[in-house]
MMTF fields as JSON, N, C-alpha, C and O atoms, coordinates in Angstrom:
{
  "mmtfVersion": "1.0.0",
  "mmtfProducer": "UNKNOWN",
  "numBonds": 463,
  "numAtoms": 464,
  "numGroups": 116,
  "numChains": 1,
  "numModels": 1,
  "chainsPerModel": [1],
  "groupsPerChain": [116],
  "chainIdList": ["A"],
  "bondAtomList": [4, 2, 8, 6, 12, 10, 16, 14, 20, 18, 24, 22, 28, 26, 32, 30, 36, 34, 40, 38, 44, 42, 48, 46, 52, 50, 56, 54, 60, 58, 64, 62, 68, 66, 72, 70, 76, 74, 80, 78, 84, 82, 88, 86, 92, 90, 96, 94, 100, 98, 104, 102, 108, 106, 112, 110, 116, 114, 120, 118, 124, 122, 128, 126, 132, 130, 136, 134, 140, 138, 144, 142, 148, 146, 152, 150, 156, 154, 160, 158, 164, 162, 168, 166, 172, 170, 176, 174, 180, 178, 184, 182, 188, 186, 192, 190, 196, 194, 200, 198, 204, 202, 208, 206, 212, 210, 216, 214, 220, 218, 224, 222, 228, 226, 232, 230, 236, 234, 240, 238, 244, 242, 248, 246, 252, 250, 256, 254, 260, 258, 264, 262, 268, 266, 272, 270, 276, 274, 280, 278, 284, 282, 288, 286, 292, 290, 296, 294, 300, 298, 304, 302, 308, 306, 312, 310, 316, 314, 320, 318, 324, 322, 328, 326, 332, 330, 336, 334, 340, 338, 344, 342, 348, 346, 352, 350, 356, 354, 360, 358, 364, 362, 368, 366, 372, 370, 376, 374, 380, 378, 384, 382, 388, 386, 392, 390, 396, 394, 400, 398, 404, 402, 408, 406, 412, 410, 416, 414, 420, 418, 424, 422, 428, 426, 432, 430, 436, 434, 440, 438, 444, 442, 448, 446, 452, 450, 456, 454, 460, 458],
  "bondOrderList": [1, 1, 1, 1, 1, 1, 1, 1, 1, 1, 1, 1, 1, 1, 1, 1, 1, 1, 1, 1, 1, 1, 1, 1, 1, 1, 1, 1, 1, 1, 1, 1, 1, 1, 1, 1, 1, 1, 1, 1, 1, 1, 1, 1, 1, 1, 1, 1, 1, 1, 1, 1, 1, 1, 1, 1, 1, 1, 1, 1, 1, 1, 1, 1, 1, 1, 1, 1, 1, 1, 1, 1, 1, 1, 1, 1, 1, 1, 1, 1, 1, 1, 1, 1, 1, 1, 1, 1, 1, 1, 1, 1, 1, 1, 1, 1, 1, 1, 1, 1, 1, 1, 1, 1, 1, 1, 1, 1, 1, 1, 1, 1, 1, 1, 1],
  "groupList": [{"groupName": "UNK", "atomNameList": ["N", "CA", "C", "O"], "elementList": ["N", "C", "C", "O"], "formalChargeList": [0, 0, 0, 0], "bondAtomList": [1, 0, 2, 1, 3, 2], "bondOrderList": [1, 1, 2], "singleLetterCode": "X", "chemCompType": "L-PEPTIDE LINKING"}],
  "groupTypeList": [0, 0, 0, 0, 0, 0, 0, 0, 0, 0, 0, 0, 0, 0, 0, 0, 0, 0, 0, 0, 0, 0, 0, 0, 0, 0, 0, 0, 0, 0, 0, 0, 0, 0, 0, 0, 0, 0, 0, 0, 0, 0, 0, 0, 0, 0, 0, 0, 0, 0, 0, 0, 0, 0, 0, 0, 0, 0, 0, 0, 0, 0, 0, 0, 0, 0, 0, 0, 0, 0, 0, 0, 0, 0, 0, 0, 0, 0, 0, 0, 0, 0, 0, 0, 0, 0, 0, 0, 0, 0, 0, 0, 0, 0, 0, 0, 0, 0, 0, 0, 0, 0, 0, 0, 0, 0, 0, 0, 0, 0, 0, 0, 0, 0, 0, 0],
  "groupIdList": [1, 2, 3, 4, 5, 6, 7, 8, 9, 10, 11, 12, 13, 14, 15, 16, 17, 18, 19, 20, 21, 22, 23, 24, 25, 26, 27, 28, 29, 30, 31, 32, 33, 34, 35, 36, 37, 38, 39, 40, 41, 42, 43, 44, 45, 46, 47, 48, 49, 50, 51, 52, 53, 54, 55, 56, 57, 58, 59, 60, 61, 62, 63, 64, 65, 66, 67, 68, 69, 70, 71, 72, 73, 74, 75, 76, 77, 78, 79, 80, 81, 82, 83, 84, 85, 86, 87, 88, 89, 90, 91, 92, 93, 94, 95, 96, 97, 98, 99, 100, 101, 102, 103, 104, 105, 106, 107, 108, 109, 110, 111, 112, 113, 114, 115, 116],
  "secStructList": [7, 3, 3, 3, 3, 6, 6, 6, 6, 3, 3, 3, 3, 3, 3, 7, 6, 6, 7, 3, 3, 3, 1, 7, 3, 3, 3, 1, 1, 7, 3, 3, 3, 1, 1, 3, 3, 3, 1, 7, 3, 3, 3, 3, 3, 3, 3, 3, 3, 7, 6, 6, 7, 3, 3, 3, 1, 7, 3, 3, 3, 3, 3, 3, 3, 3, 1, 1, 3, 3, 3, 1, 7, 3, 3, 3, 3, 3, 3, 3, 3, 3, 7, 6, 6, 7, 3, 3, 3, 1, 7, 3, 3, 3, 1, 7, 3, 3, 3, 7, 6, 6, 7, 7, 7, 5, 1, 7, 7, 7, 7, 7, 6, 6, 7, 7],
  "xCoordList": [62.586, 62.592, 62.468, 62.964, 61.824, 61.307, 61.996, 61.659, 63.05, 63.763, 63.456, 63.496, 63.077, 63.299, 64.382, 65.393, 64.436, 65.545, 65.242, 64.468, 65.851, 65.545, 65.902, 65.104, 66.93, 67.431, 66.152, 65.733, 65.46, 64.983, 63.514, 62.65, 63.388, 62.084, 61.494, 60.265, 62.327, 62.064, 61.861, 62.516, 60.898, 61.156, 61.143, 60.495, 62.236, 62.245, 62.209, 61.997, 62.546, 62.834, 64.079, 64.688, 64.737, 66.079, 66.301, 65.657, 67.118, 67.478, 68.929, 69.82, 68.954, 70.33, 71.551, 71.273, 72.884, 73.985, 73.718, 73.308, 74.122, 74.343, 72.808, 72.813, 71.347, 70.001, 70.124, 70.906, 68.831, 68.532, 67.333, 66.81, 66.46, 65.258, 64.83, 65.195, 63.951, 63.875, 62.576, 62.005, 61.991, 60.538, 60.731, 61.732, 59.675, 59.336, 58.762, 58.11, 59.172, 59.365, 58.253, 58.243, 57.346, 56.467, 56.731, 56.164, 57.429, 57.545, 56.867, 57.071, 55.775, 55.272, 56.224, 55.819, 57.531, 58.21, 59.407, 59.795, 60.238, 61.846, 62.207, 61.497, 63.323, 63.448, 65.261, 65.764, 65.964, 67.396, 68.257, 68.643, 68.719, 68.918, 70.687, 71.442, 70.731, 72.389, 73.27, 74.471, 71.419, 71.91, 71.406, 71.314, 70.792, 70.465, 69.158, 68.521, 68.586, 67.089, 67.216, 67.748, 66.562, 66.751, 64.501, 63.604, 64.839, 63.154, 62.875, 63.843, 61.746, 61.846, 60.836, 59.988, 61.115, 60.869, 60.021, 60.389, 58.653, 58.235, 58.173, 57.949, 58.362, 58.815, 58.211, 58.617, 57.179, 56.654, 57.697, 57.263, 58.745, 59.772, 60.808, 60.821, 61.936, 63.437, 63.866, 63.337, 64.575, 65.626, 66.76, 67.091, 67.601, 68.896, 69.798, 69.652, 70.569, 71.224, 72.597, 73.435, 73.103, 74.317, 75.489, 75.172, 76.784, 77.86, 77.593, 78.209, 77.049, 77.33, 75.788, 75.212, 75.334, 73.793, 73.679, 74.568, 72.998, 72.864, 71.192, 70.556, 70.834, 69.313, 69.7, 70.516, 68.845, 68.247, 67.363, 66.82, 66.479, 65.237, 65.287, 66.223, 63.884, 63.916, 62.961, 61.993, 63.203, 63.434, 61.976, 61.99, 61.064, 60.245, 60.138, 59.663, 60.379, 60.408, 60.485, 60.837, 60.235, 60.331, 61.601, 61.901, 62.288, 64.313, 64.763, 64.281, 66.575, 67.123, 68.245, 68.529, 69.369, 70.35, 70.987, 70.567, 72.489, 72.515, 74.252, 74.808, 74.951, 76.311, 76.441, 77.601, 75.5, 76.242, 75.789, 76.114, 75.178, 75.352, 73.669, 72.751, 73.705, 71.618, 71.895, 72.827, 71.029, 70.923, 69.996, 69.358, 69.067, 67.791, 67.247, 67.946, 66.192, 65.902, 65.276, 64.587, 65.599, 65.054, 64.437, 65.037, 62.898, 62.44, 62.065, 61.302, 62.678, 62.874, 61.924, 62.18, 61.218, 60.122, 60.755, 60.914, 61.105, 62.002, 63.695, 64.177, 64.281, 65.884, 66.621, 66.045, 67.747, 68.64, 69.944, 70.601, 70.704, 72.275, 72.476, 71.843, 74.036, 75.092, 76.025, 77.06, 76.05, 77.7, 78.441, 78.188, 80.173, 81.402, 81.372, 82.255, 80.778, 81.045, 79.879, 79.623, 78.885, 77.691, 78.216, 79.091, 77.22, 77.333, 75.882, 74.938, 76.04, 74.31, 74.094, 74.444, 73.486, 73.458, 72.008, 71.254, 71.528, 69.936, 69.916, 70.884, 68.469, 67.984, 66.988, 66.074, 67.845, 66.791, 65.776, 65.427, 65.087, 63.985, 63.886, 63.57, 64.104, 63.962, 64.203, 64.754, 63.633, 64.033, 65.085, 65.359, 65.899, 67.474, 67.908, 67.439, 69.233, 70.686, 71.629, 71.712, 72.616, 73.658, 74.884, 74.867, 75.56, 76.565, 77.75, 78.322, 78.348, 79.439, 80.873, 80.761, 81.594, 83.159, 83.613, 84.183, 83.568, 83.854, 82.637, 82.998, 81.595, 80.388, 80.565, 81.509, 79.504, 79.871, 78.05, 77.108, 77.935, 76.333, 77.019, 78.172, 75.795, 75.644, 74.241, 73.568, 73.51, 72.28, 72.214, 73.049, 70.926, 70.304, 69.967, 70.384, 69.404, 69.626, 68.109, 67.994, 66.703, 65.829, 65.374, 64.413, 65.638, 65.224, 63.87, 63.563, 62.875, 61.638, 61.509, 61.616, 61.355, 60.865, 59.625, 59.361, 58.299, 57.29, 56.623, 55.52, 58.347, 58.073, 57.588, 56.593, 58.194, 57.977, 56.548, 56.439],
  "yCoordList": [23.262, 23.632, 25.151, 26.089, 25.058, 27.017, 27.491, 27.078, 28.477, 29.384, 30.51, 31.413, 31.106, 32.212, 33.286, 32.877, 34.159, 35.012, 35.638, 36.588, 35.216, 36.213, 37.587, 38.46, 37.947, 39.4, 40.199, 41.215, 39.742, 40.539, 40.045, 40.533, 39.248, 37.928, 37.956, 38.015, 37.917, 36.907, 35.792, 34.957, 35.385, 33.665, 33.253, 33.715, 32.075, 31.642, 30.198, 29.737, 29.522, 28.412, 27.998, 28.68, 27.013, 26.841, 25.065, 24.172, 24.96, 23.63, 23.239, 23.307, 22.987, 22.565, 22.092, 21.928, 21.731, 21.188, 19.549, 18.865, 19.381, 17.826, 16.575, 15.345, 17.811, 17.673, 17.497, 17.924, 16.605, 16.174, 16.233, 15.586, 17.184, 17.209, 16.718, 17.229, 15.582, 15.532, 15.31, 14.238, 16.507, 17.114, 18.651, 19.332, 18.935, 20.25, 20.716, 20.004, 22.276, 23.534, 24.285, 24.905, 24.555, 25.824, 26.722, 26.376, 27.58, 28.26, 29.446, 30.104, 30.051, 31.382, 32.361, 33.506, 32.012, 32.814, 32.64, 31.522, 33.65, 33.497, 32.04, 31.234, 31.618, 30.115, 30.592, 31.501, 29.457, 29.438, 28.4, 27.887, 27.884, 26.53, 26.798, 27.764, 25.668, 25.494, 24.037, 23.764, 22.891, 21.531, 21.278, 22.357, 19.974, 19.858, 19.905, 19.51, 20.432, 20.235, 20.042, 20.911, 18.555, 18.353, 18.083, 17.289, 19.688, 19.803, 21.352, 22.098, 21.878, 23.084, 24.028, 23.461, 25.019, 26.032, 27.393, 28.466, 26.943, 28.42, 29.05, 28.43, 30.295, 31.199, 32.783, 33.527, 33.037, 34.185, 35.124, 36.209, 34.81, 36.048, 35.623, 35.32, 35.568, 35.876, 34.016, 33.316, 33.437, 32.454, 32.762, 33.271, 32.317, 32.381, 30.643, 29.514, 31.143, 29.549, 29.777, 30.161, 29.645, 29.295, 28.626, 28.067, 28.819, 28.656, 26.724, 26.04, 26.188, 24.377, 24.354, 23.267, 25.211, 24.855, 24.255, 24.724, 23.48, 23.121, 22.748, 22.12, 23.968, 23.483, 23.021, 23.543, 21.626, 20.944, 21.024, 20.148, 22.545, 22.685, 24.295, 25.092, 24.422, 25.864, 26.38, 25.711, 27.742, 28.832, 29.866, 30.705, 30.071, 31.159, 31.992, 31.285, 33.127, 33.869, 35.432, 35.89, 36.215, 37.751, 38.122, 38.595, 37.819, 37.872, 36.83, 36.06, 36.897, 35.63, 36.306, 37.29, 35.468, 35.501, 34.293, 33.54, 33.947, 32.948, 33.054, 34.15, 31.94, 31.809, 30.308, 29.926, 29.408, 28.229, 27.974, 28.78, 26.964, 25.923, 25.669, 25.126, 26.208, 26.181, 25.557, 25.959, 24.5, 24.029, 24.141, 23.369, 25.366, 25.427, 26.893, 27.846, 27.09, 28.566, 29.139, 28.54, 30.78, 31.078, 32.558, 33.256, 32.905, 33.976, 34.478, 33.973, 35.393, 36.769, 37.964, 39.135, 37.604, 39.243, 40.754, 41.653, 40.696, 41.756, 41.552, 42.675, 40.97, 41.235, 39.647, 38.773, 39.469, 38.636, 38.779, 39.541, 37.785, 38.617, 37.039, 36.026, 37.41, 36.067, 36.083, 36.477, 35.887, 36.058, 35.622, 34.917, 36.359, 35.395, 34.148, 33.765, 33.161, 31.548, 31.192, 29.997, 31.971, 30.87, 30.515, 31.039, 29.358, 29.253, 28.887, 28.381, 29.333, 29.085, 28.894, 29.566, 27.885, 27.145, 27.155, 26.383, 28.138, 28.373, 29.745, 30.459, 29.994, 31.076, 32.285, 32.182, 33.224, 34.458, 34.935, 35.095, 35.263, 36.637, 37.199, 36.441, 38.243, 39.747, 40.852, 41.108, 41.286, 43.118, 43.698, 44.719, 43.103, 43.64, 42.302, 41.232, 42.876, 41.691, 42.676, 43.887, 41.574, 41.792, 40.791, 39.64, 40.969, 39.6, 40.062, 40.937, 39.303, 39.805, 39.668, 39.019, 39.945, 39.336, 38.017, 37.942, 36.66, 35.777, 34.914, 33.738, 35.0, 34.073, 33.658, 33.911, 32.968, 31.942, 32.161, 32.42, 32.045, 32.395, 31.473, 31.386, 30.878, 29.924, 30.158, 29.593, 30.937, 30.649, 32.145, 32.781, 32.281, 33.64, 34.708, 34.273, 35.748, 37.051, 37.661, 37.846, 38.084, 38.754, 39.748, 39.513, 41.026, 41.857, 42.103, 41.978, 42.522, 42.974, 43.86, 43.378, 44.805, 45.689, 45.845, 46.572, 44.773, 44.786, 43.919, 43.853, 43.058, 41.911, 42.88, 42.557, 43.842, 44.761, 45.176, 45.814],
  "zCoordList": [24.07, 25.459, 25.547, 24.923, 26.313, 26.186, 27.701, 28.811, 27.378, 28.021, 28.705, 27.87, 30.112, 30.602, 30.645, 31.215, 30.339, 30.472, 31.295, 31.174, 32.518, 33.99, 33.562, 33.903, 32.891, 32.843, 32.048, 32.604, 30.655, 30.402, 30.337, 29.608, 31.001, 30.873, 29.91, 29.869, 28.82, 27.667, 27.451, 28.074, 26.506, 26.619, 25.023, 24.083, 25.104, 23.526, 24.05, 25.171, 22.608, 22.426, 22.229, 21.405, 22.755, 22.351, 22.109, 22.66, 21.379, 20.938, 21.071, 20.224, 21.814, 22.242, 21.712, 20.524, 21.887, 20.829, 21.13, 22.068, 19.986, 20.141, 20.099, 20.156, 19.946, 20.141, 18.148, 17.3, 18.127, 16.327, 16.493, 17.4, 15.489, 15.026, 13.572, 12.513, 13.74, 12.025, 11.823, 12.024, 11.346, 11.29, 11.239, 11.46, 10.94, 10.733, 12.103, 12.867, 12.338, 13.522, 13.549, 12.486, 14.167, 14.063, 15.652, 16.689, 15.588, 16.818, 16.712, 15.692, 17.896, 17.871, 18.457, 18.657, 18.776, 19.385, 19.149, 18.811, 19.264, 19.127, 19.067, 19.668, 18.345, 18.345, 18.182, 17.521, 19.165, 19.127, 18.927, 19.977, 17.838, 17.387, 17.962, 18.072, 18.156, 18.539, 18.159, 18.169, 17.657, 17.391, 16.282, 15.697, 15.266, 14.106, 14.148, 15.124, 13.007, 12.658, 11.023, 10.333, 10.344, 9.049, 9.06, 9.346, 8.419, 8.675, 8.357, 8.499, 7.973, 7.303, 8.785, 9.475, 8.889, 10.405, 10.154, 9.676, 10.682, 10.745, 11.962, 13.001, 11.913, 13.172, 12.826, 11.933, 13.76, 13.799, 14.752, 15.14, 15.042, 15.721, 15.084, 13.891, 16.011, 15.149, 14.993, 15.857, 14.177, 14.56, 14.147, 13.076, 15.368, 15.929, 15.552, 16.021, 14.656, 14.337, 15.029, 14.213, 16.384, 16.756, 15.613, 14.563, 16.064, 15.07, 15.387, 14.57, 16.088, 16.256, 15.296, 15.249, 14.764, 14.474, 13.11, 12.398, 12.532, 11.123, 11.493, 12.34, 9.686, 9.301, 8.099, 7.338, 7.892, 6.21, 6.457, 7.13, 5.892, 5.329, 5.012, 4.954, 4.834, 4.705, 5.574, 5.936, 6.003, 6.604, 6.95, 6.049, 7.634, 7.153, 8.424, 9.312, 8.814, 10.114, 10.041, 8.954, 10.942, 11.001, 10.477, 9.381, 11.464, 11.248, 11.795, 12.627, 10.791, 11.175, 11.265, 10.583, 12.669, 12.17, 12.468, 13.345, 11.438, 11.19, 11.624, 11.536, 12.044, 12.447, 12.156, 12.001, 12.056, 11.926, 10.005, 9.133, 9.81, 8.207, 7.735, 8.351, 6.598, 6.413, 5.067, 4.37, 4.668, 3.248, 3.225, 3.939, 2.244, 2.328, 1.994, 2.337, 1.428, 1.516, 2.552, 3.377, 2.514, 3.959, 3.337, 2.519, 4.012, 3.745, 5.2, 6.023, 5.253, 6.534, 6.427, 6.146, 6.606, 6.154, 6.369, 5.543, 8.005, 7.954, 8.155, 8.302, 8.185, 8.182, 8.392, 9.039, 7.853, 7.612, 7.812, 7.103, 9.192, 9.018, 8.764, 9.064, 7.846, 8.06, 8.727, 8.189, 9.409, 10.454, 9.63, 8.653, 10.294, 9.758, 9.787, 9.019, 10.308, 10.563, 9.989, 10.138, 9.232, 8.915, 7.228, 6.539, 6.94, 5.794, 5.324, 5.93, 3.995, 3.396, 1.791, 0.82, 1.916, 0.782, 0.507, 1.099, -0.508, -0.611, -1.284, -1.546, -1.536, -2.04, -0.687, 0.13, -1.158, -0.074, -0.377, -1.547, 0.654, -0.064, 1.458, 2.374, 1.62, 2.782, 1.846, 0.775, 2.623, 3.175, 3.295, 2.663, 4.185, 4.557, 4.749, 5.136, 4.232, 4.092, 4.704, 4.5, 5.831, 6.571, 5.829, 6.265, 5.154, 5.428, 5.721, 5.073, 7.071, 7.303, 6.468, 5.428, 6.627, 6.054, 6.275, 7.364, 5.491, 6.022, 5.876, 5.921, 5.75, 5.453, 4.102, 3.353, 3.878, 2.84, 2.112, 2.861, 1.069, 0.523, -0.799, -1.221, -1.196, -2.233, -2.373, -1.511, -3.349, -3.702, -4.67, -5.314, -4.413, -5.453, -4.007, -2.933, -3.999, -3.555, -3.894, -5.105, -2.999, -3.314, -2.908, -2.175, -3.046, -1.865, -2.321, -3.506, -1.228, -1.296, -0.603, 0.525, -0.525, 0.67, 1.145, 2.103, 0.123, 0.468, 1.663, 2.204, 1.827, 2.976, 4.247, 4.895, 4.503, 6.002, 6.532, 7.579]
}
């Protein structure tokens, strides 16, 4: 479902709580997960995984940031945060890594700076 943001008239995609996707994502634009997707996501802008959010798949987008549960690898060309509440179970590859205090990482670690 694609979202207006009256304030800054932005528009993304958002996926709602309690919503199940099982297939694979291609969004040209911001994408904001908040419910399940067991399916792997490409995203030419940012995805946004809410703390209710869980991905089974992997990951491919500009930037991510992440607060809820990812089993899967994820490559961020330019930037990657983990919030305190996310958890991630997979292998990286970006540019920049955020992880806050309190996240949870299970995988391997790649920086590139050639992703930018």
């Amino acid at each position: 479902m694609a979202k207006n943001n009256q304030a800054t008239g932005l528009t993304h995609n958002a996926l709602e709580i309690e919503t199940v996707i099982m297939g694979n994502i291609m969004a040209p634009k911001d994408l904001r997960i908040d419910g399940n997707v067991q399916g792997n996501i490409e995203c030419s802008g940012k995805v946004v995984l809410g703390q209710t959010g869980l991905i089974s798949g992997n990951i491919q987008c500009a930037t991510a940031e992440i607060s809820g549960k990812v089993i899967g690898n994820i490559c961020a060309q330019q930037s990657l945060i983990l919030k305190s509440s996310s958890t991630f179970e997979g292998d990286i590859d970006t540019a920049s890594l955020i992880i806050e205090p309190g996240a949870t990482l299970n995988g391997q670690c790649r920086m590139n700076k050639n992703n930018q």
